[in-house]
C-alpha positions as CSV (number, residue, x, y, z in Angstrom):
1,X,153.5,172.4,246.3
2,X,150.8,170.1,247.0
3,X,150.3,166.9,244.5
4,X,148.1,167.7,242.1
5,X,150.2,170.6,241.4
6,X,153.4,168.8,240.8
7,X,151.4,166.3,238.5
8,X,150.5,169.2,236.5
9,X,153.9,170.6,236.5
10,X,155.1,167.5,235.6
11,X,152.7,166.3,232.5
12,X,153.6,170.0,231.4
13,X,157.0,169.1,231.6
14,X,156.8,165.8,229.8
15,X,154.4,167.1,227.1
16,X,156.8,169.8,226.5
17,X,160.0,167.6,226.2
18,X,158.0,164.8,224.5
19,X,156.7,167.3,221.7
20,X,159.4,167.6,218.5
21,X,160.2,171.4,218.0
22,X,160.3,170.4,213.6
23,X,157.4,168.7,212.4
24,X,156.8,167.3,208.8
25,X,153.9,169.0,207.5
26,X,152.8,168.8,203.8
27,X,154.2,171.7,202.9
28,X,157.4,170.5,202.6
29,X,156.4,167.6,200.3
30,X,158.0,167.9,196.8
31,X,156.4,164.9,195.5
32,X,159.3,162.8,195.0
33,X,158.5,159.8,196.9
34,X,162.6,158.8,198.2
35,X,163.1,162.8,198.6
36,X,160.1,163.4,200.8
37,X,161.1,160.6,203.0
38,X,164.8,161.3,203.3
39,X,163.7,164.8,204.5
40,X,161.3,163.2,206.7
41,X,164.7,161.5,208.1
42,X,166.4,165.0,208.4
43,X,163.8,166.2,210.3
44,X,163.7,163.1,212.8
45,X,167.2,163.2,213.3
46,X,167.3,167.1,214.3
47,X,164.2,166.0,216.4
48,X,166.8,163.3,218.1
49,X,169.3,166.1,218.6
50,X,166.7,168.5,220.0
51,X,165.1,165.8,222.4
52,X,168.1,165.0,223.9
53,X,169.4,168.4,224.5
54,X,166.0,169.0,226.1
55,X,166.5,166.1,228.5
56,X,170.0,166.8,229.1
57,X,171.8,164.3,227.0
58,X,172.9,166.5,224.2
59,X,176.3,165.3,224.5
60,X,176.2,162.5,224.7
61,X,174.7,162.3,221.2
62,X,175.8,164.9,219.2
63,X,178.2,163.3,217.8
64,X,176.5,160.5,216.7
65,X,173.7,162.4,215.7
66,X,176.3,165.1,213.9
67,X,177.7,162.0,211.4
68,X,174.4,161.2,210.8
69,X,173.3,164.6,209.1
70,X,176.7,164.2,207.2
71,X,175.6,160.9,206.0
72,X,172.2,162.1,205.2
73,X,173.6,165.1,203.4
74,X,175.8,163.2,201.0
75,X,172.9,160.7,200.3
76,X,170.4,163.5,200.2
77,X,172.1,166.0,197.6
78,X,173.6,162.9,195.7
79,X,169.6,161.8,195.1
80,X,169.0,165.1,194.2
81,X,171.6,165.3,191.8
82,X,170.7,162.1,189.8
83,X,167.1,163.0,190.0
84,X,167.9,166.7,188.2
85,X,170.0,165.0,185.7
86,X,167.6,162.6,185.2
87,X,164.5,164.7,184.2
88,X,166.9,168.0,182.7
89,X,169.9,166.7,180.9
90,X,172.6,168.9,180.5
91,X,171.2,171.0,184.0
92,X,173.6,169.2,186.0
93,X,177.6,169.3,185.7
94,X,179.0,166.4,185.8
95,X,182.7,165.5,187.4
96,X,183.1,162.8,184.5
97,X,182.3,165.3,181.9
98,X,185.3,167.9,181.8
């Protein structure tokens, strides 16, 4: 393979590992500023996950990047939770209230 192959097939190879397989787009906006960006986070940290299993460090991190999602989920859903109560009282069963 002469050179300027090989730096093709290697920008290809960086553009490809570079690029994140889940984008944010718009569509996924629900108009709730801390929501939109806590699912922006979600989407970055499966982004983390994928990059490194692209580059051949996925365990190395997945761990790390498995307590993460936990975290995020029990942050995520307990925002959600206190923003449904919030705008449609009596939606949401409370714990506290049996």
């Amino acid at each position: 393979m002469d050179g300027d192959a090989r730096n093709i097939l290697l920008a290809r190879l960086q553009i490809s590992v570079s690029t994140s397989t889940f984008r944010w787009t718009e569509c996924y906006r629900v108009n709730i500023a801390l929501l939109d960006q806590q699912h922006q986070q979600m989407i970055d940290t499966v982004n983390e996950l994928d990059q490194a299993l692209r580059t051949g460090e996925g365990k190395s991190v997945v761990d790390a990047v498995l307590d993460k999602l936990v975290e995020y989920a029990l942050v995520h859903f307990t925002a959600e939770t206190a923003h449904a109560a919030a705008r449609l009282p009596g939606l949401v069963h409370s714990p506290d209230a049996a």
